[in-house]
LUMSE-340298 format. One record per residue (C-alpha): residue in three letters; y, x, z; residue number from 1. Coordinates in steps of 0.1 Angstrom, whole numbers, plus 5000, padded with zeros to 4 digits. Layout:
N
("ALA" (Y X Z) NUM) ...
***
This chain:
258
("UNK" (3684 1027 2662) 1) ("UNK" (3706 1044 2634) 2) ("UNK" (3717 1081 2653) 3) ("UNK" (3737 1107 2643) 4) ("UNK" (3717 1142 2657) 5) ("UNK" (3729 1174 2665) 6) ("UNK" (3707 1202 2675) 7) ("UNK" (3722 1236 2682) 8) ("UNK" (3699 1265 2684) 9) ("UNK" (3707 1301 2693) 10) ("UNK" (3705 1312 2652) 11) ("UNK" (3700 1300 2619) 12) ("UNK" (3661 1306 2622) 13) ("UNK" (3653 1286 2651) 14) ("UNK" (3675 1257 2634) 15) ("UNK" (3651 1260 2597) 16) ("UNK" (3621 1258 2625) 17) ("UNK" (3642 1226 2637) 18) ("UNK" (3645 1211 2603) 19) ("UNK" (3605 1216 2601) 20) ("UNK" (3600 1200 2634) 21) ("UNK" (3622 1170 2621) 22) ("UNK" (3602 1166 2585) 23) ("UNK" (3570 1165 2603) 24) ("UNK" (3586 1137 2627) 25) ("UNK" (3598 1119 2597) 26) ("UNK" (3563 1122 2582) 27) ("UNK" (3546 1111 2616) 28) ("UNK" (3565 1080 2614) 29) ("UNK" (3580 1087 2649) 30) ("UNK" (3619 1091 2635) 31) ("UNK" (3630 1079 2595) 32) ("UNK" (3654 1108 2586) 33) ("UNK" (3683 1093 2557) 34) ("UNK" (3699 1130 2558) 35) ("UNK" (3700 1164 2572) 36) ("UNK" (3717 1201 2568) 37) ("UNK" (3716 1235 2587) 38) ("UNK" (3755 1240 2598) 39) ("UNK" (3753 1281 2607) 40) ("UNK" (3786 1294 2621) 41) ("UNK" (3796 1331 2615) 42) ("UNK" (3810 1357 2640) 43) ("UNK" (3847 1349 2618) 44) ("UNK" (3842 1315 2625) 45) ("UNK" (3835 1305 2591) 46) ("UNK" (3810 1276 2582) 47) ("UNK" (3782 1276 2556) 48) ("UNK" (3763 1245 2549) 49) ("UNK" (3727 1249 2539) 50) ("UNK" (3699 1218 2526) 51) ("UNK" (3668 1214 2545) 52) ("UNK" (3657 1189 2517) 53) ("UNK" (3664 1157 2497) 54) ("UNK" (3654 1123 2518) 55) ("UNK" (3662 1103 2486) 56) ("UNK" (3693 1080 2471) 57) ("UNK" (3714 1090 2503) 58) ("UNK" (3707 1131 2500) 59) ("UNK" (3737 1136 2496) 60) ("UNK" (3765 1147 2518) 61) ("UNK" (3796 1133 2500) 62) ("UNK" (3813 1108 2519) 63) ("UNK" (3782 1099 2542) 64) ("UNK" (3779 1102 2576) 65) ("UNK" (3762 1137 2578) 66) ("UNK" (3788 1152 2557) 67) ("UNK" (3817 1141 2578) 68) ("UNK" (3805 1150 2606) 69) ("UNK" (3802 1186 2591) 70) ("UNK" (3836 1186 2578) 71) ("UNK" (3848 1179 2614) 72) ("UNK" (3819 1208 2629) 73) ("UNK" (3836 1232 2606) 74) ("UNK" (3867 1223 2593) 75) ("UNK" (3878 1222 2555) 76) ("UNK" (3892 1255 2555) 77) ("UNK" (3859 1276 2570) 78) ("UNK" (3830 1258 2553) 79) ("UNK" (3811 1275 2522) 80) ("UNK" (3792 1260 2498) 81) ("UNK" (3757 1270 2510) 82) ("UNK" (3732 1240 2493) 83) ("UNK" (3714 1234 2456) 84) ("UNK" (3742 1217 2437) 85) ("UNK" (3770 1235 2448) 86) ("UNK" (3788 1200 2462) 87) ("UNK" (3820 1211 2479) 88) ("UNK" (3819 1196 2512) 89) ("UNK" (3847 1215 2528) 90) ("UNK" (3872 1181 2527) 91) ("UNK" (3848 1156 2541) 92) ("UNK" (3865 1152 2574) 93) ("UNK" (3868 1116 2575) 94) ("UNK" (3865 1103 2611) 95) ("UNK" (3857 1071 2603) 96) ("UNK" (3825 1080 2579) 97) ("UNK" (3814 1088 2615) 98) ("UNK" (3809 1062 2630) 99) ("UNK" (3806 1080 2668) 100) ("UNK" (3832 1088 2695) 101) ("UNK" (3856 1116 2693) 102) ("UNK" (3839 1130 2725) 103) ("UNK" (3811 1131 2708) 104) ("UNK" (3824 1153 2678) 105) ("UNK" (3841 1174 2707) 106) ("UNK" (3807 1178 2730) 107) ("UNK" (3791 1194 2692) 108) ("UNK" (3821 1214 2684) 109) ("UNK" (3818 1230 2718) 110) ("UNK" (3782 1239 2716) 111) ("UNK" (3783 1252 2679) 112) ("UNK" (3800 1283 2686) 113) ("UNK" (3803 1320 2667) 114) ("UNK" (3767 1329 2660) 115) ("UNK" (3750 1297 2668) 116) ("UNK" (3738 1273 2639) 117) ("UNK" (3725 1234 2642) 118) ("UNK" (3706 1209 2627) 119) ("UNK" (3725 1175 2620) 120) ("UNK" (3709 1145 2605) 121) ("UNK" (3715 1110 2604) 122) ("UNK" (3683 1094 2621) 123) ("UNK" (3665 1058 2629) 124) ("UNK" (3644 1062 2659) 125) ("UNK" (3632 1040 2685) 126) ("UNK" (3625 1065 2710) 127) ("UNK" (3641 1097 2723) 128) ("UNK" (3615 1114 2735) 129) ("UNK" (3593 1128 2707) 130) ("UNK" (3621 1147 2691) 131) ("UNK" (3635 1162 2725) 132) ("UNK" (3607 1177 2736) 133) ("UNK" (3602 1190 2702) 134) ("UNK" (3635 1208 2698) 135) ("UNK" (3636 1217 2736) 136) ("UNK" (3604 1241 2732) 137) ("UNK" (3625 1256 2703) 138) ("UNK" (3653 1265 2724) 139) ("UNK" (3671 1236 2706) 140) ("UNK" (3698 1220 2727) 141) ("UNK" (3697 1181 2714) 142) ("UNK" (3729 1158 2712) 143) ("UNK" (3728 1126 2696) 144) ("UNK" (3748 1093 2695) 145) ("UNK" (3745 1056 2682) 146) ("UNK" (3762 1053 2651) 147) ("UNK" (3785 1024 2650) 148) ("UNK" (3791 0987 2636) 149) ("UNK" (3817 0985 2615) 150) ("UNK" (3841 0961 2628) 151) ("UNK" (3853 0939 2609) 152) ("UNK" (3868 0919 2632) 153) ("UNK" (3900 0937 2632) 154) ("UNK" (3906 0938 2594) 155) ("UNK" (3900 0901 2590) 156) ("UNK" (3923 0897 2621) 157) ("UNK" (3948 0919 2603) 158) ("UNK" (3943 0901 2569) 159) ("UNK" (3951 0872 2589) 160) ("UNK" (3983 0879 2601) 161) ("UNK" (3992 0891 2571) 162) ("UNK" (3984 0860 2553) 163) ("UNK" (4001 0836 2585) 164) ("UNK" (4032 0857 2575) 165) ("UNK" (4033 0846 2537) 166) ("UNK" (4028 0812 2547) 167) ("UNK" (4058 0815 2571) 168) ("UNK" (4078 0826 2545) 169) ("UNK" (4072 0802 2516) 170) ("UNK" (4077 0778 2538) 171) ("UNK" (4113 0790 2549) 172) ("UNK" (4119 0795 2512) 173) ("UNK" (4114 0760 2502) 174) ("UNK" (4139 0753 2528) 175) ("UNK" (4167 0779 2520) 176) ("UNK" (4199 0780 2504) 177) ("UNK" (4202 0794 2471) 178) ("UNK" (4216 0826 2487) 179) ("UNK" (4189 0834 2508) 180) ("UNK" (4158 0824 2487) 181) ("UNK" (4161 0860 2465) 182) ("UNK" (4156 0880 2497) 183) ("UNK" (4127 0857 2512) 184) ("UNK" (4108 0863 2480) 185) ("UNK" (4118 0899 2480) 186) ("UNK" (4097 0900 2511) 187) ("UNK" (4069 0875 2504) 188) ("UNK" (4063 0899 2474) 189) ("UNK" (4061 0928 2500) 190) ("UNK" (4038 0911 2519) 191) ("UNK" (4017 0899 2491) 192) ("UNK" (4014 0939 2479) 193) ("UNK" (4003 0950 2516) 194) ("UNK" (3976 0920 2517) 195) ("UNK" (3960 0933 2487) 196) ("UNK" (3966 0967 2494) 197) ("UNK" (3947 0955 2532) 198) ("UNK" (3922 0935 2513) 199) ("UNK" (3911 0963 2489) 200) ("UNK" (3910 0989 2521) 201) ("UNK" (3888 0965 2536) 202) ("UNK" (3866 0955 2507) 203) ("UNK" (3865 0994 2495) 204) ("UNK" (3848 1007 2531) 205) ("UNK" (3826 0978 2532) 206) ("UNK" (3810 0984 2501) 207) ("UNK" (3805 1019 2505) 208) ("UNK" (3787 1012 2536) 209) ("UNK" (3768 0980 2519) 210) ("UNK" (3759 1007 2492) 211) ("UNK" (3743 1035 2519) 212) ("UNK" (3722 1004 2535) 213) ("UNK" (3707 0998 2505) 214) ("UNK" (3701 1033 2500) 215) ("UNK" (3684 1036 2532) 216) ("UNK" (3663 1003 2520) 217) ("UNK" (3651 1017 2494) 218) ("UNK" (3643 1051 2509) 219) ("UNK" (3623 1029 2540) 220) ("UNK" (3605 1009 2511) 221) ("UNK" (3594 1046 2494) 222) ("UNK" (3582 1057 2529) 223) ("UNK" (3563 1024 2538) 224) ("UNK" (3547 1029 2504) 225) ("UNK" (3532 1064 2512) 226) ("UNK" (3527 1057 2549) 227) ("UNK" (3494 1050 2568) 228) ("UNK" (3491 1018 2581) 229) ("UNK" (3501 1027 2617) 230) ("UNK" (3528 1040 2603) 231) ("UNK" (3539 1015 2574) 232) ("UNK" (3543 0988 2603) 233) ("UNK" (3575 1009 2617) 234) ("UNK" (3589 1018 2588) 235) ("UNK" (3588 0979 2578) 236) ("UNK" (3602 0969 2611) 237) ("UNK" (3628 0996 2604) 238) ("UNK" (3631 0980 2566) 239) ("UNK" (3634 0946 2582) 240) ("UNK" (3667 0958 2605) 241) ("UNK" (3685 0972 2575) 242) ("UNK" (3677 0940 2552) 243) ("UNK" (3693 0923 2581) 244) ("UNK" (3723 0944 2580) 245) ("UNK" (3729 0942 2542) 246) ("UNK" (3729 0905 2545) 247) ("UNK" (3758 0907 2572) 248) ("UNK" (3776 0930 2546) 249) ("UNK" (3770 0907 2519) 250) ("UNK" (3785 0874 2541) 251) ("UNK" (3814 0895 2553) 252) ("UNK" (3824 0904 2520) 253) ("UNK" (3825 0868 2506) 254) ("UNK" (3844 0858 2534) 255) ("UNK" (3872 0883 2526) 256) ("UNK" (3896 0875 2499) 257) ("UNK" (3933 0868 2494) 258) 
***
């Protein structure tokens, strides 16, 4: 199951001890770590980012999940560029990139307080306990949560609507007086320009999502690879659910169109 993790510690030292804890997980095979950062928060209140390590094509924090999530943790205006590369994370506070409940995001920003740092990564793991009792003998005090589906289901909806409403009006401007036909295709020009504007939304978030599962593919693939056999067969199983998941992205996105 795809997770987003947050472990808050007492200090920044107990959270690098946490970031060892979850590498030797990842190399166990219990948990597949995608991405990770130490968030430390000052006595000011000010935020500083730091790497714990690259997990391959999505260690990155721009626009993924993990960085988000930070941006929301420490707001644009407190975070500091703490990380090899120097990528400014400070405005990735995109709620959606998410993908978890706001009373999630609340429940973290509670615990993280004024001298307190965490761990947060974006996970797969098929059981809890492994990593709890890990982090719990650290002093670490674990939050996680299920990352959502996308749903599509409401754009396509939306798309449809949007579409039923052209129709509509062509068909009252093959009807209409002379008069009337400039403003009808006044507005079935409107509503052409917010379908494609709705359709490129759509297609845009899709296929950055459709781009970080094949990340994650290939990153399960380079794991599998290096793994002991006990340990290939999860990260294959793993592979296998993500394959899955690509194709959905892949179907949805032929289904979408104007």
């Amino acid at each position: 199951m795809d997770r987003m993790l947050v472990v808050v510690f007492s200090n920044a030292d107990k959270a690098i001890e946490g970031s060892e804890v979850l590498r030797e997980l990842d190399r166990d095979g219990y948990i597949a770590v995608y991405d990770a950062a130490i968030v430390a928060k000052a006595a000011n209140g000010t935020t500083t980012v730091k790497r714990i390590g690259e997990y391959g094509p999505v260690g990155t924090l721009t626009g993924l999940a993990v960085g988000s999530l930070i941006g929301l943790l420490g707001g644009p205006a407190g975070v500091a560029v703490g990380f090899a590369g120097g990528t400014l994370i400070g405005a990735l506070s995109d709620f959606e990139n998410v993908r978890v409940g706001s009373d999630f995001i609340e429940d973290a920003t509670k615990e993280l307080v004024p001298g307190k740092a965490a761990l947060v990564a974006e996970i797969e793991e098929e059981e809890i306990t492994p990593l709890d009792e890990r982090m719990e003998a650290l002093g670490g005090h674990v939050l996680r949560r299920s990352l959502r589906e996308l749903k599509h289901a409401e754009n396509e909806r939306d798309i449809a609507t949007l579409k039923a409403e052209i129709a509509h009006s062509k068909g009252e401007h093959a009807k209409a007086r002379a008069e009337r036909k400039a403003k009808l295709e006044a507005r079935i020009a409107t509503l052409n320009a917010r379908l494609q504007q709705r359709v490129d939304q759509a297609k845009s978030k899709r296929e950055s999502f459709q781009r970080q599962a094949h990340a994650k593919i290939e990153m399960l693939k380079a794991k599998a690879a290096e793994a002991r056999q006990d340990i290939k067969v999860k990260h294959e199983q793993r592979l296998a659910a993500q394959e899955k998941q690509e194709k959905e992205y892949d179907k949805w996105l032929e289904r979408l169109g104007t």
